[in-house]
N, CA, C and O atoms as CSV, one atom per row, in Angstrom:
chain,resi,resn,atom,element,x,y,z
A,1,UNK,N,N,118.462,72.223,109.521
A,1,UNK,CA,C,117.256,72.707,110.178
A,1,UNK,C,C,117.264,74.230,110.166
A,1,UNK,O,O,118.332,74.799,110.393
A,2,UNK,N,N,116.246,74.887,109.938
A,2,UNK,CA,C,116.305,76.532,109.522
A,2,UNK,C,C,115.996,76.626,111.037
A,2,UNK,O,O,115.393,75.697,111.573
A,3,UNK,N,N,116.313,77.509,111.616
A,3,UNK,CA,C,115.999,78.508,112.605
A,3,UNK,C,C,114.696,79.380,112.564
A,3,UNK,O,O,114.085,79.934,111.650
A,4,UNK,N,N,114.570,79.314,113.495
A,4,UNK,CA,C,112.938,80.632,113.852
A,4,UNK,C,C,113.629,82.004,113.182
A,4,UNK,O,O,112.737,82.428,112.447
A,5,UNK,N,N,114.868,82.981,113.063
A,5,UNK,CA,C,115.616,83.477,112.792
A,5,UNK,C,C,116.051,83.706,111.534
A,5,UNK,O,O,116.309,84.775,110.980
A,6,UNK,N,N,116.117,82.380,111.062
A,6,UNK,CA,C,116.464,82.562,109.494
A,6,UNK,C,C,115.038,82.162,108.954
A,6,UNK,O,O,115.022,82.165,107.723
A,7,UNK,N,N,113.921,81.843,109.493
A,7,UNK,CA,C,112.597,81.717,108.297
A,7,UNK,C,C,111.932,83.109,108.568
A,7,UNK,O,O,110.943,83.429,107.909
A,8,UNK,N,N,112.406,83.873,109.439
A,8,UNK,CA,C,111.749,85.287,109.726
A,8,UNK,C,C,112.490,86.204,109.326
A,8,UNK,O,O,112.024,87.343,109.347
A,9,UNK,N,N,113.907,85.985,108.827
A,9,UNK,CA,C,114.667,86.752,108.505
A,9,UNK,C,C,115.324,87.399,109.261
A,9,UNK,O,O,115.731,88.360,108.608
A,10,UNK,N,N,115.699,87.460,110.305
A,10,UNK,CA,C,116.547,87.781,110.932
A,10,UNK,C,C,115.730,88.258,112.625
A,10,UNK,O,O,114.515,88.268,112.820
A,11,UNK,N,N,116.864,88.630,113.710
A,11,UNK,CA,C,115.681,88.680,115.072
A,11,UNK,C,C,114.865,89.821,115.392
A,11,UNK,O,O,114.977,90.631,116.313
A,12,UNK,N,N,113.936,89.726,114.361
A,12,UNK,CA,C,112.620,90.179,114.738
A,12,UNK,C,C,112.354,90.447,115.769
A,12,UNK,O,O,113.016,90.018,116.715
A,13,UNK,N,N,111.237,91.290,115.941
A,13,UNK,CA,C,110.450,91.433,117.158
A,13,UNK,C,C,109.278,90.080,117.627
A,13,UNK,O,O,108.933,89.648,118.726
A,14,UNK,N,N,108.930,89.730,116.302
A,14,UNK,CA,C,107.972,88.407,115.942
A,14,UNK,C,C,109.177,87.095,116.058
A,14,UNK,O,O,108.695,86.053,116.503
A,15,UNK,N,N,110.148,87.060,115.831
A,15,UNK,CA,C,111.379,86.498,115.898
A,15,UNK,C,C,111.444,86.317,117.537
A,15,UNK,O,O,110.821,85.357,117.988
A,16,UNK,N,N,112.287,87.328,118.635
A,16,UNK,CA,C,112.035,86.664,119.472
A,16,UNK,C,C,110.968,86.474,120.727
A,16,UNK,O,O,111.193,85.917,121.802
A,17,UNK,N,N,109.415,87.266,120.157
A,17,UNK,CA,C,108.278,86.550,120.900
A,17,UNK,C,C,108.440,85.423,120.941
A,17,UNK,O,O,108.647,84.641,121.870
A,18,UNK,N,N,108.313,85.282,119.556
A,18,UNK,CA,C,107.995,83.277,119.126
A,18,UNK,C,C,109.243,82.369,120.202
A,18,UNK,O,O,108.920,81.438,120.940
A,19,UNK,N,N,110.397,82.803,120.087
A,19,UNK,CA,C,111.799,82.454,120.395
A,19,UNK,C,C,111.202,82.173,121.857
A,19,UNK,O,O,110.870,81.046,122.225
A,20,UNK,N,N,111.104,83.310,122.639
A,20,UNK,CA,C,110.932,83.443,124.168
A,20,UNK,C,C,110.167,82.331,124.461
A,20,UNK,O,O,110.769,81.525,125.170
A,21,UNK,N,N,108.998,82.002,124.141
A,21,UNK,CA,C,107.072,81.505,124.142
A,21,UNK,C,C,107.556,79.671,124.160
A,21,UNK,O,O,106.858,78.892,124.809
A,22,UNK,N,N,108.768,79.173,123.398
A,22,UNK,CA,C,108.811,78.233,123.526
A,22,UNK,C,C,109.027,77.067,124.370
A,22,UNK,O,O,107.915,76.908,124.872
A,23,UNK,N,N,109.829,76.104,124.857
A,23,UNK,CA,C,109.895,75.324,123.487
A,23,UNK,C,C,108.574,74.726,122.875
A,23,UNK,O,O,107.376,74.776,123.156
A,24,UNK,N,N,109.399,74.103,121.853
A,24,UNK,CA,C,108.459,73.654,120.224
A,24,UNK,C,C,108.495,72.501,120.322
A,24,UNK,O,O,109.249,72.168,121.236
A,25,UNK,N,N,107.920,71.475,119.690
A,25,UNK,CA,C,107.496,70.301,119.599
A,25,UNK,C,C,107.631,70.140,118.342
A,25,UNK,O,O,108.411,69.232,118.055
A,26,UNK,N,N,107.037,70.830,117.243
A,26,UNK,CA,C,107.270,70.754,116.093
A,26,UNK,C,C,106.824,72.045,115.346
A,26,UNK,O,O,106.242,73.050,115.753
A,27,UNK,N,N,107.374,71.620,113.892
A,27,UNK,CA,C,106.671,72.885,112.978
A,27,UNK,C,C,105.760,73.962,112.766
A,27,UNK,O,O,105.766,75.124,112.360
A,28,UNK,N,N,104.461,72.534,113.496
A,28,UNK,CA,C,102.852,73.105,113.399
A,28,UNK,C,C,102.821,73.963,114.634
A,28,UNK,O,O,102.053,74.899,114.413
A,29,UNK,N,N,103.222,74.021,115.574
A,29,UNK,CA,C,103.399,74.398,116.637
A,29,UNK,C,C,103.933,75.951,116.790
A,29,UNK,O,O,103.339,76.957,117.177
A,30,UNK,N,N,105.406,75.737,116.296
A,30,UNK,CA,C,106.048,77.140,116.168
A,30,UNK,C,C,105.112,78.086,115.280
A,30,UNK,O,O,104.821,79.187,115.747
A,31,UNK,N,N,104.669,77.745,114.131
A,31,UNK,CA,C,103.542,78.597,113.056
A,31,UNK,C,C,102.667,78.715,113.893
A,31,UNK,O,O,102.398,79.910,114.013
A,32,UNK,N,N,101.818,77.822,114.827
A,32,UNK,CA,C,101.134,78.250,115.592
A,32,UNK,C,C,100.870,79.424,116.200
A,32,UNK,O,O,99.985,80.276,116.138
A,33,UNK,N,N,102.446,79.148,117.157
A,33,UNK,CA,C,102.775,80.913,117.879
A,33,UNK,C,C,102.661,81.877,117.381
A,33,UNK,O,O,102.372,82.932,117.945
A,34,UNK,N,N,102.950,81.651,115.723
A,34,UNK,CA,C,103.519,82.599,115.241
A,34,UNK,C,C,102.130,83.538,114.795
A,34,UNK,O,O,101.948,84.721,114.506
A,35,UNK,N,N,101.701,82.931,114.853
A,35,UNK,CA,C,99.845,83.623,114.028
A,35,UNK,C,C,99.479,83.761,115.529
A,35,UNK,O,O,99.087,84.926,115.585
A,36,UNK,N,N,99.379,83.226,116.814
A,36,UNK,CA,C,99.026,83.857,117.981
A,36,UNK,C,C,99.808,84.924,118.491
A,36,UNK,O,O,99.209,85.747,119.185
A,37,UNK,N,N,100.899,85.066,118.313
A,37,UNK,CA,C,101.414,86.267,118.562
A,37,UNK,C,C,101.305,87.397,117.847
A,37,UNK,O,O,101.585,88.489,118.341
A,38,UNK,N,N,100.800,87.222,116.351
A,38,UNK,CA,C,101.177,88.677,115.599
A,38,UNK,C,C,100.035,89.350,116.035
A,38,UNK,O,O,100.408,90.489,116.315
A,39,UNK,N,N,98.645,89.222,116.272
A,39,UNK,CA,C,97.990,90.234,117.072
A,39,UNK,C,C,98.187,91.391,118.270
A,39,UNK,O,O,97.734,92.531,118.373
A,40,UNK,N,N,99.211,90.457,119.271
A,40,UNK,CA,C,99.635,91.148,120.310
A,40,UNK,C,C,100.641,91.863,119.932
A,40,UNK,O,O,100.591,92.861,120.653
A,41,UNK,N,N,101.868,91.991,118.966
A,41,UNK,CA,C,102.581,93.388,118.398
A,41,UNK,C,C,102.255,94.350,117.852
A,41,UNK,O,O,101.666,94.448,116.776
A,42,UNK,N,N,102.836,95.661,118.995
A,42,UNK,CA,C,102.603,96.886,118.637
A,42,UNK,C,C,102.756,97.351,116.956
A,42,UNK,O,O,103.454,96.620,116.254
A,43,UNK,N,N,102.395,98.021,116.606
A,43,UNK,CA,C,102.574,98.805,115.672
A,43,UNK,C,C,103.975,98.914,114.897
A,43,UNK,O,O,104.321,98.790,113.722
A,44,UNK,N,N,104.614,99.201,116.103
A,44,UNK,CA,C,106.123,99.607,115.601
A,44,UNK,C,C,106.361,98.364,115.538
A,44,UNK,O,O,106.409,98.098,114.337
A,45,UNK,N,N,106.638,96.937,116.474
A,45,UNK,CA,C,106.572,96.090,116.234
A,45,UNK,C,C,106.366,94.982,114.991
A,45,UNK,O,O,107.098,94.079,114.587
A,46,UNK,N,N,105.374,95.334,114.671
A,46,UNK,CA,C,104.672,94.803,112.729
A,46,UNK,C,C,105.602,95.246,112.193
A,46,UNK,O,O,106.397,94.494,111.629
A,47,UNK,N,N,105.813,96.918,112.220
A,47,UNK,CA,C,106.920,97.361,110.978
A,47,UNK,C,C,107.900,96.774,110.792
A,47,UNK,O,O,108.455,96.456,109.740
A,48,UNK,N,N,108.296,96.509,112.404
A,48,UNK,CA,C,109.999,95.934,112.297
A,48,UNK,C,C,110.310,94.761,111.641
A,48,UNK,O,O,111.139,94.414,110.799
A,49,UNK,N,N,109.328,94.199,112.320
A,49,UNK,CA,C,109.451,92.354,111.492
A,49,UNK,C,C,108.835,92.378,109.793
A,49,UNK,O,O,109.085,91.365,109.140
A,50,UNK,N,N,108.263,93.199,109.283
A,50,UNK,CA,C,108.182,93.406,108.060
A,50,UNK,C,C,109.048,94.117,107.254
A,50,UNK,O,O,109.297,93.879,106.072
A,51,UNK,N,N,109.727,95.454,108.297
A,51,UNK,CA,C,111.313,95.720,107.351
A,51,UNK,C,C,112.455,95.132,107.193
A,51,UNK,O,O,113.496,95.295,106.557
A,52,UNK,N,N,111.867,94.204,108.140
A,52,UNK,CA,C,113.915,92.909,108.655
A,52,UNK,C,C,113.459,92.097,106.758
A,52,UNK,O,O,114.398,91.867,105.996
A,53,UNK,N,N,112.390,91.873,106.434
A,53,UNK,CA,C,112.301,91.386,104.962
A,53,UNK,C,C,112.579,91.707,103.946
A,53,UNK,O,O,111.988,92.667,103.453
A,54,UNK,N,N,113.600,91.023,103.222
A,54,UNK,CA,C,113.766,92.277,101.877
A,54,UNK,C,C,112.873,92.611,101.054
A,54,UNK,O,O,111.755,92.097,100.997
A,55,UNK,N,N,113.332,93.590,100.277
A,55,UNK,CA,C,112.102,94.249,99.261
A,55,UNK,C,C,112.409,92.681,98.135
A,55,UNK,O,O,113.385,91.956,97.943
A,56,UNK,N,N,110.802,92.727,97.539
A,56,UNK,CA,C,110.521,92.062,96.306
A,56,UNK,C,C,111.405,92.780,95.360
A,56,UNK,O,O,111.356,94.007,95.267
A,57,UNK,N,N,112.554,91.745,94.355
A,57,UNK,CA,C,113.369,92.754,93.677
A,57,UNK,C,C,114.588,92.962,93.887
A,57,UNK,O,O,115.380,93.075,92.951
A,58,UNK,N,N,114.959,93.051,95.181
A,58,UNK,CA,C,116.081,93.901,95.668
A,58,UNK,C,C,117.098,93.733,94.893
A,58,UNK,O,O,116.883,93.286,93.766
A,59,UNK,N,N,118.513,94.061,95.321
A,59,UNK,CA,C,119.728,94.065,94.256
A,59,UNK,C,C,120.227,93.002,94.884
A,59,UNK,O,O,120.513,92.909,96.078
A,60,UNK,N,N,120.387,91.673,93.487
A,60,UNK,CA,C,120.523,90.284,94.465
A,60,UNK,C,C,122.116,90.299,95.355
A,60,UNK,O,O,122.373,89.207,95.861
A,61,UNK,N,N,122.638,90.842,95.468
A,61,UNK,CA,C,124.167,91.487,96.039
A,61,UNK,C,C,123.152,91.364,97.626
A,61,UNK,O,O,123.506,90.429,98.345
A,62,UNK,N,N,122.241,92.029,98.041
A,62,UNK,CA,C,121.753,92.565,99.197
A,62,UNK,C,C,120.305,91.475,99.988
A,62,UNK,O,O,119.523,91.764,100.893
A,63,UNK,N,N,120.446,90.198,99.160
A,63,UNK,CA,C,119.568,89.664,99.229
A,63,UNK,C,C,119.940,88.186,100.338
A,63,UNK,O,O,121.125,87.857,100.289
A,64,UNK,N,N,119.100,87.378,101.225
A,64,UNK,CA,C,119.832,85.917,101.897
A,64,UNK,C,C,120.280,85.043,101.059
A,64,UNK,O,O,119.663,85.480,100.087
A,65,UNK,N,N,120.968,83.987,100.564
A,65,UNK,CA,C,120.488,83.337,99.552
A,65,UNK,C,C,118.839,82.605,99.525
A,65,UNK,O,O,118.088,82.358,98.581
A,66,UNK,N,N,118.693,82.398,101.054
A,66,UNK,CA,C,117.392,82.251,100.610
A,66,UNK,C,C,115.975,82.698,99.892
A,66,UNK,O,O,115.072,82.123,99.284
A,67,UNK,N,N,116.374,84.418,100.418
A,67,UNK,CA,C,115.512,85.293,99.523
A,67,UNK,C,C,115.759,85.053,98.084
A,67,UNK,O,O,114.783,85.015,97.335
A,68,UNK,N,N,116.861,84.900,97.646
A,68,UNK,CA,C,117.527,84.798,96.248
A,68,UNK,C,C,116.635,83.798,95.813
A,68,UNK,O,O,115.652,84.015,95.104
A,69,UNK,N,N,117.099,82.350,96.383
A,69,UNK,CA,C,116.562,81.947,95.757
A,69,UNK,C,C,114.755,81.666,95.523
A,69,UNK,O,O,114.260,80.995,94.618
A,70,UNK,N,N,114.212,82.200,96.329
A,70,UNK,CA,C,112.437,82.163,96.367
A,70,UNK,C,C,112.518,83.198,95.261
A,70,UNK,O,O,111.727,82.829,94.393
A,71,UNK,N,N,112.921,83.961,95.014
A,71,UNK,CA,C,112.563,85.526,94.343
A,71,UNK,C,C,113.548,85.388,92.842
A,71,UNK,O,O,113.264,86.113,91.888
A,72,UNK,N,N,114.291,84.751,92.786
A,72,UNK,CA,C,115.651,84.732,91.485
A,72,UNK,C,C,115.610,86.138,91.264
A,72,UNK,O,O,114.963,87.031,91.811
A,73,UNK,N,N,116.568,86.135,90.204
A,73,UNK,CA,C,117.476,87.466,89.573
A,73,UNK,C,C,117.108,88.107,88.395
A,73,UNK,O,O,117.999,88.585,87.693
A,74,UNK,N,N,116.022,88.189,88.085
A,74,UNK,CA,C,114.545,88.374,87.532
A,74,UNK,C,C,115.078,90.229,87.723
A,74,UNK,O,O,115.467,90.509,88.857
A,75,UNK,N,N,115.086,91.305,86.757
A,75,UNK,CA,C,115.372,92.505,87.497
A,75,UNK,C,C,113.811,93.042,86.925
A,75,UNK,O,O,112.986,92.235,86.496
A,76,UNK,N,N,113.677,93.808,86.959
A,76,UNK,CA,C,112.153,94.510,86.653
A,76,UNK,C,C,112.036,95.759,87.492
A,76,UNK,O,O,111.574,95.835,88.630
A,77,UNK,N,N,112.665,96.982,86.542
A,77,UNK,CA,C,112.796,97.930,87.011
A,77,UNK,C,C,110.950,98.653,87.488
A,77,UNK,O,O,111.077,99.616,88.245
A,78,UNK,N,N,109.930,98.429,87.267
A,78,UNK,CA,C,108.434,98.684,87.891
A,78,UNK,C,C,108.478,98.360,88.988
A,78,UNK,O,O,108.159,99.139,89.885
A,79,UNK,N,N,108.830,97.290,89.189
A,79,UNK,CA,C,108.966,96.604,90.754
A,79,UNK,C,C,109.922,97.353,91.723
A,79,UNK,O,O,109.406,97.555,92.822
A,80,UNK,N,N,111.102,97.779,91.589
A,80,UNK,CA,C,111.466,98.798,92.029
A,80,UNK,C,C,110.738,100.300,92.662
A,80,UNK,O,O,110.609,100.838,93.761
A,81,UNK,N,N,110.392,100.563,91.315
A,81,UNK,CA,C,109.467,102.123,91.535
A,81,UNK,C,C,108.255,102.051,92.166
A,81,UNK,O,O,107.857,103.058,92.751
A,82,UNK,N,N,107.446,100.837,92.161
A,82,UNK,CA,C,106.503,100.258,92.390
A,82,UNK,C,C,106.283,100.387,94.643
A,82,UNK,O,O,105.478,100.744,95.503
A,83,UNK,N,N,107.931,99.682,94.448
A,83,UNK,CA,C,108.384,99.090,96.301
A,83,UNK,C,C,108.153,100.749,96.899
A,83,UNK,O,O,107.341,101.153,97.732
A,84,UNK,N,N,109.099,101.430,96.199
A,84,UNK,CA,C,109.360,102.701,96.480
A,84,UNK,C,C,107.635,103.197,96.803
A,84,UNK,O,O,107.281,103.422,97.960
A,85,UNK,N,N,107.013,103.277,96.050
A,85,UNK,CA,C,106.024,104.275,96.328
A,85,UNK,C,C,104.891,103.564,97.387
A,85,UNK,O,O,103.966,104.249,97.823
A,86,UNK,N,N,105.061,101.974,97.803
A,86,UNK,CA,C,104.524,101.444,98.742
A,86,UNK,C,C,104.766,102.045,100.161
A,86,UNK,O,O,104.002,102.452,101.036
A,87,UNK,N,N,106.304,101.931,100.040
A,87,UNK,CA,C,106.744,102.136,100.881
A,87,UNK,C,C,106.407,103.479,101.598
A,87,UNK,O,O,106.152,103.505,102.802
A,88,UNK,N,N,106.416,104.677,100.751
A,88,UNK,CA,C,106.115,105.596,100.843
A,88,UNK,C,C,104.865,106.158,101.529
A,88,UNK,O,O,104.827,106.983,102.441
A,89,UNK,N,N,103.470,105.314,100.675
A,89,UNK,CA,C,102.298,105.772,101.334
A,89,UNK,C,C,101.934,104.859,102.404
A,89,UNK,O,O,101.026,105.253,103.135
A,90,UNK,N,N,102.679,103.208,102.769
A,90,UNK,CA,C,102.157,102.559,103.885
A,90,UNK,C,C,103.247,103.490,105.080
A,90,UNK,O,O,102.889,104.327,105.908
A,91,UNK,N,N,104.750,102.940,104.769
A,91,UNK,CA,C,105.598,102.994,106.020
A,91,UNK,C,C,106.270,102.061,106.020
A,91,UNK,O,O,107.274,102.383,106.656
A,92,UNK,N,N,106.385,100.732,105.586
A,92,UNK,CA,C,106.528,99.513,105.501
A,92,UNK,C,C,106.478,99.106,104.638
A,92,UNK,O,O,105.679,99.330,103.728
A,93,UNK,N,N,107.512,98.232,104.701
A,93,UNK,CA,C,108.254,96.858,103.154
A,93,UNK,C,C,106.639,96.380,102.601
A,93,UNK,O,O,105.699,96.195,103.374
A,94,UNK,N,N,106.583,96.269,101.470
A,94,UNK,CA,C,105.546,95.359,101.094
A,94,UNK,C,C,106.022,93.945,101.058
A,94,UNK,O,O,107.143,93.800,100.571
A,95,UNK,N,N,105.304,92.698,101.541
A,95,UNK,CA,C,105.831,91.630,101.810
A,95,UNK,C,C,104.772,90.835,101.060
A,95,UNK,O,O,103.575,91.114,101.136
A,96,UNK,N,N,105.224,89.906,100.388
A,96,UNK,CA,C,103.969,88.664,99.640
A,96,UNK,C,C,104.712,87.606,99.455
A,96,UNK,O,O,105.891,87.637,99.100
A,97,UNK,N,N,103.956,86.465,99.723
A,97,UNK,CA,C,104.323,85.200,99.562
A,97,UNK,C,C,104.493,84.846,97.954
A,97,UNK,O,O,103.579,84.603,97.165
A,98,UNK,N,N,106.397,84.895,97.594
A,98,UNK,CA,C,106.296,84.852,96.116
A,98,UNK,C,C,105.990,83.186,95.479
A,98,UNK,O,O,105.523,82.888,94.380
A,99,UNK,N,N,106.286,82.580,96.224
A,99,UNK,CA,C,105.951,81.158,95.920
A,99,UNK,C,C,106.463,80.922,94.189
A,99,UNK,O,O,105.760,80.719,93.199
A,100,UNK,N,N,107.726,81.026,94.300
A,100,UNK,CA,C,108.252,80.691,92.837
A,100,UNK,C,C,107.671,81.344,91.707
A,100,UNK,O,O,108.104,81.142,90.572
A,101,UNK,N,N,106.212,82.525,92.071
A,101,UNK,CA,C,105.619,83.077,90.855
A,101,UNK,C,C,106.768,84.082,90.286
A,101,UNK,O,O,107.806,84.288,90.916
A,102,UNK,N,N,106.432,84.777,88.841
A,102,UNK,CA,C,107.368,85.482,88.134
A,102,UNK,C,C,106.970,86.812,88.790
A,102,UNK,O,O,105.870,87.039,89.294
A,103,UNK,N,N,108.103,87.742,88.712
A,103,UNK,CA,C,107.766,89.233,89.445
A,103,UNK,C,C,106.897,89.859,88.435
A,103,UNK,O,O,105.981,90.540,88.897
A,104,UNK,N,N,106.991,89.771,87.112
A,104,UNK,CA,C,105.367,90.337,86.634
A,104,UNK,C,C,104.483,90.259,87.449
A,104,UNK,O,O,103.992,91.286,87.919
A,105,UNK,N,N,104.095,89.118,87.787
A,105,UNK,CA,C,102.690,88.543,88.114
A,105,UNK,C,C,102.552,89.432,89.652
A,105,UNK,O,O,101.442,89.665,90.129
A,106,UNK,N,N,104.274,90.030,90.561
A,106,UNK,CA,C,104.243,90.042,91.573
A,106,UNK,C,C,103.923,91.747,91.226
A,106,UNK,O,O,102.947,92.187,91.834
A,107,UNK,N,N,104.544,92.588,90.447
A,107,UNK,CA,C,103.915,93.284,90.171
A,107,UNK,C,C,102.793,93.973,89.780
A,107,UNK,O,O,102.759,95.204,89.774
A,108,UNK,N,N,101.482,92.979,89.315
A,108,UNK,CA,C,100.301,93.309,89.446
A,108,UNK,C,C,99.918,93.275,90.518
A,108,UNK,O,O,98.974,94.024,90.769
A,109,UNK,N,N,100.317,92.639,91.333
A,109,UNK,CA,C,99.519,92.019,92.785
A,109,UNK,C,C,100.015,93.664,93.735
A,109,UNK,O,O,99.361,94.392,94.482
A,110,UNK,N,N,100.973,93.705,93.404
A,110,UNK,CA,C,101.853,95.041,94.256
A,110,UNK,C,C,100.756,96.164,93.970
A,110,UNK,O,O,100.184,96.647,94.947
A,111,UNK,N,N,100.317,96.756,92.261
A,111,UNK,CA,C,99.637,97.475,91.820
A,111,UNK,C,C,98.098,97.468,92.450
A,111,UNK,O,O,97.542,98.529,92.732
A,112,UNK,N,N,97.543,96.347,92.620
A,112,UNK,CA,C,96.447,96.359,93.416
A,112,UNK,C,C,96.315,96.514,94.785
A,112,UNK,O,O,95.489,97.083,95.498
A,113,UNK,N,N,97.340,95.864,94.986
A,113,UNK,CA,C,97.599,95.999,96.934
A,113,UNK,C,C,97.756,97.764,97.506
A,113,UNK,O,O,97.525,98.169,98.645
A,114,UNK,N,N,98.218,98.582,96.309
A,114,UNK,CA,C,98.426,100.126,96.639
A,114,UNK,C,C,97.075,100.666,96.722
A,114,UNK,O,O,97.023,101.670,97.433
A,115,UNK,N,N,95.803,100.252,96.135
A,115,UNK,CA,C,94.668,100.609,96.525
A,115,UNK,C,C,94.599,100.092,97.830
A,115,UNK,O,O,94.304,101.244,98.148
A,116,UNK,N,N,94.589,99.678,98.550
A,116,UNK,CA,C,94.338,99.007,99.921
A,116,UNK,C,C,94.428,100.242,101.068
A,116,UNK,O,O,94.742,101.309,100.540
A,117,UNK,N,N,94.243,100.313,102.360
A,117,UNK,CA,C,94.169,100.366,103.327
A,117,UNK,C,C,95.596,100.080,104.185
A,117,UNK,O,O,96.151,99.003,103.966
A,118,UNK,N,N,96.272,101.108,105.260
A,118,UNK,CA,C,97.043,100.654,105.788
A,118,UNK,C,C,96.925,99.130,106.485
A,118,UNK,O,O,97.692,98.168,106.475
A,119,UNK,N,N,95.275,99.414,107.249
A,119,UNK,CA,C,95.662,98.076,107.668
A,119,UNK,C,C,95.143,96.846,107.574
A,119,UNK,O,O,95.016,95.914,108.368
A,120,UNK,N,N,94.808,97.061,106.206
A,120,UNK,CA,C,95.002,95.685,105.439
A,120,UNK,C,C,95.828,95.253,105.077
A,120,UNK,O,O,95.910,94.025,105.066
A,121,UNK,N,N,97.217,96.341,104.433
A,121,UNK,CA,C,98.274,95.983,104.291
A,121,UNK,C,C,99.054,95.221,105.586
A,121,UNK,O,O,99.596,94.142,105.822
A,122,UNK,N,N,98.860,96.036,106.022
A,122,UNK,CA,C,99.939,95.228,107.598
A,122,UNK,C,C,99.695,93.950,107.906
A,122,UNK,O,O,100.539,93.124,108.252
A,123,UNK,N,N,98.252,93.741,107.752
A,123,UNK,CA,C,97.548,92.401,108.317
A,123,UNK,C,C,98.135,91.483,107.478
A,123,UNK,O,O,98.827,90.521,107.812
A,124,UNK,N,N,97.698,91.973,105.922
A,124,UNK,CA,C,98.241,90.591,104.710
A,124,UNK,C,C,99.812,90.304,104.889
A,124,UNK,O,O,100.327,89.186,104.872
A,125,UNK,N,N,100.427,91.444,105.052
A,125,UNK,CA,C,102.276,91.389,105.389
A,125,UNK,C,C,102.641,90.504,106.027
A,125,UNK,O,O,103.536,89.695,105.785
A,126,UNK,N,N,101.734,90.622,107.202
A,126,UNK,CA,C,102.279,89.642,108.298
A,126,UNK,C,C,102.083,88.417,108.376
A,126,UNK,O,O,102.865,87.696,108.995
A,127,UNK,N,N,100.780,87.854,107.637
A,127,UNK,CA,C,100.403,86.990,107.384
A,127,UNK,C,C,101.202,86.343,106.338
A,127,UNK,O,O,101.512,85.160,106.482
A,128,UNK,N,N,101.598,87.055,105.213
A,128,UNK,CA,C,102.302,86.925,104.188
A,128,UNK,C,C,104.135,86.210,104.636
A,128,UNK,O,O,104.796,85.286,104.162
A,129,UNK,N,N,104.425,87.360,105.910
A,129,UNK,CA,C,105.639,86.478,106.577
A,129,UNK,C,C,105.418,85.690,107.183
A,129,UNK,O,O,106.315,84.881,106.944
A,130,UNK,N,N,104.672,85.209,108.020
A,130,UNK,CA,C,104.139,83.211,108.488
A,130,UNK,C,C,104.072,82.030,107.544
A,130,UNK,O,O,104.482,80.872,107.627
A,131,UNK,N,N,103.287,82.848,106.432
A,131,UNK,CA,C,103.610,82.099,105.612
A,131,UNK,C,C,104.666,81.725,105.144
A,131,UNK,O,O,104.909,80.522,105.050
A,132,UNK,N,N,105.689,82.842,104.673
A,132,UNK,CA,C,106.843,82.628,104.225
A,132,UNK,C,C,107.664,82.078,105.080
A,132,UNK,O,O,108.716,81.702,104.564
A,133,UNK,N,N,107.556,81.888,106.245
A,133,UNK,CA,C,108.096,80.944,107.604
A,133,UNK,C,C,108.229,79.941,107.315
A,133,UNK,O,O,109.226,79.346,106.906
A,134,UNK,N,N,106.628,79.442,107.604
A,134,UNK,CA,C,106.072,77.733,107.189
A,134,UNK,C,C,106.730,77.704,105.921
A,134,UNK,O,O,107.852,77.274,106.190
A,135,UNK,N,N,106.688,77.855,105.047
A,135,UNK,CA,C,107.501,77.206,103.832
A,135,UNK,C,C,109.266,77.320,104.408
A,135,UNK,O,O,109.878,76.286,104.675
A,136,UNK,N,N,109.575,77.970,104.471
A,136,UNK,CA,C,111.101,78.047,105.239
A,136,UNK,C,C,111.311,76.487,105.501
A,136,UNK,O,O,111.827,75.519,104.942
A,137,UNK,N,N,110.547,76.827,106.785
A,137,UNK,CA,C,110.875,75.855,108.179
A,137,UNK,C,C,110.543,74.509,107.586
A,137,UNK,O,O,111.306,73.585,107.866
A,138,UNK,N,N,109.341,74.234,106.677
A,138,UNK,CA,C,109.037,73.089,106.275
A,138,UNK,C,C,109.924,71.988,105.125
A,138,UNK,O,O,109.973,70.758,105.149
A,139,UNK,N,N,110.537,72.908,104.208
A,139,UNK,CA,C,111.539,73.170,103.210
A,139,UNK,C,C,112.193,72.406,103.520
A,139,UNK,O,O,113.258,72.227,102.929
């Protein structure tokens, strides 16, 4: 059984709202919280639970195995330079639901997402980690 912890990646700020708010009944439930709570976190808050995520890419040495394995060992040095300069003009990890796609594909999506808006970014991030929850937890 995955933990609230390990499908969020570690204890979050979104980690232990959800944690506190319970108990759970089931799956649908905890995801529930989890999309009712991300409105009510601060700012700094969002960041945190979006930097506890690793970068798309990372050096698989530095990765959960679970990240490993959603993301494989795929290297693609764009994606790198790519994280970097996200990072740079949001503040925050870029986060996307890789769903077994190839990091090419994750790299276009990255390239378009840099036109965006801070806080569109934040919004899709976070949304992007619930998602990546529910698949966790459901898994």
């Amino acid at each position: 059984m995955t933990t609230i912890e390990e499908a969020l990646e570690g204890s979050t700020p979104l980690a232990e709202k959800v944690r506190a708010a319970g108990p759970y009944h089931s799956t649908d439930d905890v995801i529930a919280r989890m999309r009712a709570i991300l409105p009510t976190l601060t700012d700094s808050e969002k960041v945190a639970t979006l930097n506890a995520h690793p970068r798309i890419g990372e050096n698989p040495g530095r990765l959960s195995a679970r990240s490993l394995q959603e993301q494989g060992n795929e290297a693609l040095p764009e994606l790198h330079r790519l994280n970097a300069e996200y990072e740079r003009r949001f503040g925050f990890r870029f986060v996307v639901f890789v769903n077994r796609r190839p990091k090419a594909e994750i790299v276009e999506e990255l390239r378009r997402r840099l036109r965006r808006s801070r806080e569109e970014e934040l919004e899709d991030g976070l949304r992007a980690i619930v998602d990546i929850a529910e698949d966790r937890l459901r898994g």
